[in-house]
Every structure is written in structure tokens, then in C-alpha cells.
NUBAVO-316213 format. One record per residue (C-alpha): residue number from 0; x negated, y negated, z. Coordinates in Angstrom, 3 decimals. Example, Ala and Ser with C-alpha at 12.3 -4.5 7.8 and 13.67 -1.06 7.14 Angstrom:
! NUBAVO-316213
[0; [-12.300; 4.500; 7.800]];
[1; [-13.670; 1.060; 7.140]];
This chain:
! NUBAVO-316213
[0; [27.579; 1.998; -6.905]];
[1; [27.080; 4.660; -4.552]];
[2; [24.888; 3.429; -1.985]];
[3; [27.880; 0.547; -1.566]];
[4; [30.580; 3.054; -1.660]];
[5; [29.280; 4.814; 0.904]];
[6; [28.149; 2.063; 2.975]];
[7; [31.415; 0.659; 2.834]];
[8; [33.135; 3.897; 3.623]];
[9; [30.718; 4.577; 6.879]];
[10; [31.378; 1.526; 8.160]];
[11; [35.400; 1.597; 7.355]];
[12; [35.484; 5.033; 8.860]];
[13; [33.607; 4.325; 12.251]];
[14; [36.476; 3.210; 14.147]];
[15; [38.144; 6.360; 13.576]];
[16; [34.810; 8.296; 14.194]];
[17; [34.107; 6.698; 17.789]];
[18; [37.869; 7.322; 18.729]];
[19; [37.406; 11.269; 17.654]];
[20; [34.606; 11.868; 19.401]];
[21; [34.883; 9.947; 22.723]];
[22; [38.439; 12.338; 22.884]];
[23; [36.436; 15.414; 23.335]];
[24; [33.984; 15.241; 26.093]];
[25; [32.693; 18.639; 24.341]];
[26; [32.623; 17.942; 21.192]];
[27; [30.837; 14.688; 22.162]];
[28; [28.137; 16.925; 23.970]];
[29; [27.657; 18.823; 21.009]];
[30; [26.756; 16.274; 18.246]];
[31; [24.421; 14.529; 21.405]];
[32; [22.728; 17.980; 21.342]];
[33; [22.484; 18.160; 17.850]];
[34; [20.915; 14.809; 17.228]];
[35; [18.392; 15.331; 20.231]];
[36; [17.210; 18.884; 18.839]];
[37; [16.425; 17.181; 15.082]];
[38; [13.471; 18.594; 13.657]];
[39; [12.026; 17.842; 9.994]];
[40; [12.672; 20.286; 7.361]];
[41; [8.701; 21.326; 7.363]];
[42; [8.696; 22.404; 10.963]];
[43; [12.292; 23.576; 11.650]];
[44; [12.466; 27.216; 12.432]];
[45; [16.240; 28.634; 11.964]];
[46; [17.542; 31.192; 14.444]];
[47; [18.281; 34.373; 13.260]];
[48; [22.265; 33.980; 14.813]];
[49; [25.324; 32.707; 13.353]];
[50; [26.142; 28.907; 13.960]];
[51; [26.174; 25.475; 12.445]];
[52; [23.347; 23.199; 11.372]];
[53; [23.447; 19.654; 10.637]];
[54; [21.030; 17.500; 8.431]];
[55; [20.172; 13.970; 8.969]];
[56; [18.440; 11.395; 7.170]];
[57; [15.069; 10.422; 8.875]];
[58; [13.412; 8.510; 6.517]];
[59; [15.113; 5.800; 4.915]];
[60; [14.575; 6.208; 0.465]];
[61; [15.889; 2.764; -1.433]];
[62; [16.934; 5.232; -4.060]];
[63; [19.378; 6.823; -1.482]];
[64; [22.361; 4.964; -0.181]];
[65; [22.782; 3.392; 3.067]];
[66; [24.021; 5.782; 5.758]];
[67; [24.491; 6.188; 9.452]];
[68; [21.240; 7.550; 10.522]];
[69; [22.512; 8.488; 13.723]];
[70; [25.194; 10.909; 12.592]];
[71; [24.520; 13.688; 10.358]];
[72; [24.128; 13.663; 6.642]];
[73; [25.602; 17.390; 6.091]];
[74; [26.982; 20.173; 8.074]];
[75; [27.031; 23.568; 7.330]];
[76; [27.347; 27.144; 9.044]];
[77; [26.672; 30.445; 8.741]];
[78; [26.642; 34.200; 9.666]];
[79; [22.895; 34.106; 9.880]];
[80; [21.350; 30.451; 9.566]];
[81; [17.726; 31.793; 9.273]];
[82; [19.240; 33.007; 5.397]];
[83; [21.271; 30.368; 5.154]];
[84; [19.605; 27.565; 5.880]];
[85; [16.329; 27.850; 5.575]];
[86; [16.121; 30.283; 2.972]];
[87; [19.044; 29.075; 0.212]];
[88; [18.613; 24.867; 1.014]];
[89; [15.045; 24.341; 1.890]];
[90; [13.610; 26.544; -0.790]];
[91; [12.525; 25.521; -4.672]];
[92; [15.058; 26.341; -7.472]];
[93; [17.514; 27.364; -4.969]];
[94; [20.271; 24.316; -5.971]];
[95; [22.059; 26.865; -7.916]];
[96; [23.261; 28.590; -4.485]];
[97; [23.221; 25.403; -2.619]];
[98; [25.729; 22.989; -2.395]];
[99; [23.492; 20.374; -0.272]];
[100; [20.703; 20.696; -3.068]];
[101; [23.395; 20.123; -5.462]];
[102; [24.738; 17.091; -3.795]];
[103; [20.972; 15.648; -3.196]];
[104; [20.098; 16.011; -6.576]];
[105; [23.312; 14.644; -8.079]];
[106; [22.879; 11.290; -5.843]];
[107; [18.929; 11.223; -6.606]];
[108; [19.444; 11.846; -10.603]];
[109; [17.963; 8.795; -11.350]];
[110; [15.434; 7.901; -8.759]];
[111; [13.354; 11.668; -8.934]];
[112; [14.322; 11.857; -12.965]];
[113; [15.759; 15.215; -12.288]];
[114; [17.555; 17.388; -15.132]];
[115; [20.548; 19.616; -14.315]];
[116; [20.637; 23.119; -15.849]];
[117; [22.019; 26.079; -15.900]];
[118; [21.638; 28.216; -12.894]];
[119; [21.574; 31.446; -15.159]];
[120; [20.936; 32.755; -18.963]];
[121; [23.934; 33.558; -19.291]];
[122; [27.773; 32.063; -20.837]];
[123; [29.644; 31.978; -17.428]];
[124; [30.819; 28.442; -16.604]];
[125; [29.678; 28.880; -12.864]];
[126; [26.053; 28.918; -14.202]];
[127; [26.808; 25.144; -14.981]];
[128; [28.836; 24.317; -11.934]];
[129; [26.803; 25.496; -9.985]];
[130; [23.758; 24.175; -11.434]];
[131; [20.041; 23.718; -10.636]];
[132; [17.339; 21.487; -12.017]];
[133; [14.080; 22.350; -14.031]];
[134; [11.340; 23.547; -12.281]];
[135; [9.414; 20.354; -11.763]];
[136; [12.868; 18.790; -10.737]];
[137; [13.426; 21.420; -8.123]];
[138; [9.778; 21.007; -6.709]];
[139; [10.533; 17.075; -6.272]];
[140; [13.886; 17.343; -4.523]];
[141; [12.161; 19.607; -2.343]];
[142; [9.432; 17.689; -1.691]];
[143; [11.960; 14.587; -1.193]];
[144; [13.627; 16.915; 1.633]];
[145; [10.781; 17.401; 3.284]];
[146; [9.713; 14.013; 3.584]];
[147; [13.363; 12.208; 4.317]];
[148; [15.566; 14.878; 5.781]];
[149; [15.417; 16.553; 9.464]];
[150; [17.894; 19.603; 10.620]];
[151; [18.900; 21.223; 14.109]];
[152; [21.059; 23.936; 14.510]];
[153; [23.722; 25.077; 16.828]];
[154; [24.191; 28.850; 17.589]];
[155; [28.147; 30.021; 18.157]];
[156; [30.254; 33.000; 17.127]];
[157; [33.143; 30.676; 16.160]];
[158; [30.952; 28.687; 13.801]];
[159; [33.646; 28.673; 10.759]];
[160; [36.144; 27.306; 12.849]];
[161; [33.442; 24.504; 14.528]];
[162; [32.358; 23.690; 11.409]];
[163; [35.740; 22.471; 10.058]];
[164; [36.345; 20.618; 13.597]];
[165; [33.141; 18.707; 13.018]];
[166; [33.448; 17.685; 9.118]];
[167; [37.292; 17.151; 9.535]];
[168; [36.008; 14.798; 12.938]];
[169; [32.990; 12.572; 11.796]];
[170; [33.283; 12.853; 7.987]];
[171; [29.436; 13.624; 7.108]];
[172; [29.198; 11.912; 3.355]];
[173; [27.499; 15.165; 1.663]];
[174; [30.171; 17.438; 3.184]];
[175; [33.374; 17.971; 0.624]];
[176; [34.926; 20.957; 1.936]];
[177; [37.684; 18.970; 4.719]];
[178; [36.806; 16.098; 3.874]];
[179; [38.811; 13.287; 1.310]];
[180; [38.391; 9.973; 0.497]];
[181; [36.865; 7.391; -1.949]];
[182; [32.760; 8.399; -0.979]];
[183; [33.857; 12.000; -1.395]];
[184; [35.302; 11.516; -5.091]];
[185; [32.083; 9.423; -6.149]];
[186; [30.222; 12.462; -4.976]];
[187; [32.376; 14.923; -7.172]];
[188; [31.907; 12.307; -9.938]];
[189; [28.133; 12.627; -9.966]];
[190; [28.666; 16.079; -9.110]];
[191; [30.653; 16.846; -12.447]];
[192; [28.158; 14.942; -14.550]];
[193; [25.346; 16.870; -13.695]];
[194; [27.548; 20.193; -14.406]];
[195; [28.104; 18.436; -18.040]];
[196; [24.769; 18.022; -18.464]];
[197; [23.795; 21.491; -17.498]];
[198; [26.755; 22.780; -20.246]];
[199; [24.940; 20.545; -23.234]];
[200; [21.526; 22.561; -21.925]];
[201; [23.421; 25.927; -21.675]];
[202; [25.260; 25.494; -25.341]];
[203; [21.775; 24.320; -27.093]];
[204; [20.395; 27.484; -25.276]];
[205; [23.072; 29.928; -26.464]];
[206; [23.590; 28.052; -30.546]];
[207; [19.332; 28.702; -30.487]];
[208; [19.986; 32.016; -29.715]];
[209; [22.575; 32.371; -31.362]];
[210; [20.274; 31.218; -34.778]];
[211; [17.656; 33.658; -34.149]];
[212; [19.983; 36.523; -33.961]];
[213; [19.044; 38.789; -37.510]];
């Protein structure tokens, strides 16, 4: 259901799209830039500057839905993009602090059997929100990163401000921070279940605990 909703919504949305972009002879430079500087995830080398990235699908994955390689899958910024990016999205076990991983591993559930849990030991609810998944789980979406997924990055001072200007323009279908729409509440949907699934791990945790308490 996805991989249609999101077709459909790429291809509803591209009119709109097209018009944004050709209005901004800039902004039109910019994503040019950023699709000609694409690297995969393997060899990319993050500047050690604030800016915004952008990921794009490179390798097409039936398990993945259907999107417009061309444009990018995700864009993010940062204060420092060599942390950021490289060290919080690209690295194993690092979903719990990364909303891409998240949002990966939430659409690729079922196709690299992955298990949400909680990010932490602990009882706070943001341990399940913002989940991860088991160590093997972790090591495939990785892996599935490396082999699908290519990123280039744009250096900028203002990169809080470009970043909503971009996701508010083209729409990316990972991004949910300024962004609405049908593909974006199917992502929250899958989203949420994997944060139920992490609380039924976290409260069979805490009751075996709980049981071996004296």
C-alpha cells in the first residue's frame, strides 16, 4: 500500500514541484548541484561545516516503493554534517537518534525482517518513539543503505532556514517535518507501529525484571 501511495502522490505532486522550482532560478541551481555531487553512502565524505544534505535512491529495491529517482529521498541539515550525517544516519544501531533510519526501517519492516525496540533500558516513552532495531536488524538496514542510497551535501550558514525552503518546495517522501499530505500520514502510520512494537519489547523487558526483583 505504500509503494502505490507514494507513487501516486509523486506523480500528483509534480506539477506543483516543476512550477516551484522553475520560480527560483537559485533554488533550481541548487537541487542541479545537489543531484550532480551524489555520492554513495560508502564513499561520501561529510564536510566538517554546517549545511544541508540530501539522500537519493540509487538503486532501485522491489521491497521499496516507487519514487522519483531524480529528486531526493530525504533532506536534512545541520550545525556540523560530518556528526550529523555521517556519524548519527550512516552508522549501525544509530536509528534511535535518527529519524531517516527510523523512516527506512519502518517502510522496509517486512522486506529486511527487522524488529523495532527500545532505544534504551529504561521506562521513558521516547525510548520507544524513538526506536531502533536489534542488532542484526540494524546491521541489514545499514547494509541496505549502502547498497541503494547515495548523499551530497550543501555547505551554508542559513541551513535551518534552506532546509525548510527545500522540504516545504519539492516534498521529499521521507521528510515529515513541513511537509503534509496522504504519503506523509502512511509514513507516521508505519512509523507508530514500529513504536508499538518497541513498547510490547520494552514492557516484557521491564514485567521480567520486574519478576526477578527479590
Amino acid at each position: 500500500p505504500l509503494g502505490y501511495a507514494v507513487s501516486e502522490w509523486r506523480a500528483g505532486d509534480a506539477q506543483h514541484v516543476r512550477h516551484d522550482r522553475g520560480a527560483n532560478p537559485v533554488f533550481e541551481a541548487l537541487l542541479k548541484q545537489l543531484h550532480a555531487d551524489r555520492v554513495r553512502l560508502p564513499q561520501a565524505t561529510a564536510p566538517d561545516a554546517a549545511g544541508i544534505y540530501a539522500v537519493y535512491l540509487v538503486q532501485p529495491d522491489p521491497s521499496f516503493p516507487r519514487v522519483d529517482a531524480s529528486a531526493p529521498l530525504y533532506i536534512g541539515r545541520s550545525g556540523n554534517l560530518k556528526r550529523r550525517a555521517m556519524s548519527q544516519h550512516l552508522k549501525p544501531r544509530a536509528s534511535g537518534s535518527s529519524t531517516l533510519r527510523r523512516s527506512l526501517g519502518a517502510m522496509l519492516r517486512g522486506g529486511l525482517n527487522l524488529t523495532a525496540i527500545p532505544r534504551g533500558t529504561g521506562k521513558s516513552a521516547k525510548d520507544c518513539t524513538n526506536y531502533r532495531f536489534d542488532d542484526d536488524g540494524e546491521s541489514r538496514l545499514s547494509q541496505w543503505m549502502d547498497e541503494h542510497l547515495a548523499i551530497a551535501f550543501h555547505r551554508t550558514a542559513r541551513y535551518a532556514e534552506l532546509e525548510r525552503e527545500v522540504v516545504g518546495t519539492i516534498r521529499p517522501p521521507l521528510n515529515i517535518e513541513h511537509c503534509s499530505g496522504p504519503a506523509v500520514e502512511e509514513l507516521r502510520s508505519l512509523r507508530a507501529r514500529c513504536a508499538a512494537g518497541a513498547r510490547v519489547v520494552q514492557a516484557m523487558c521491564l514485567t521480567s525484571a520486574s519478576s526477578r526483583t527479590p
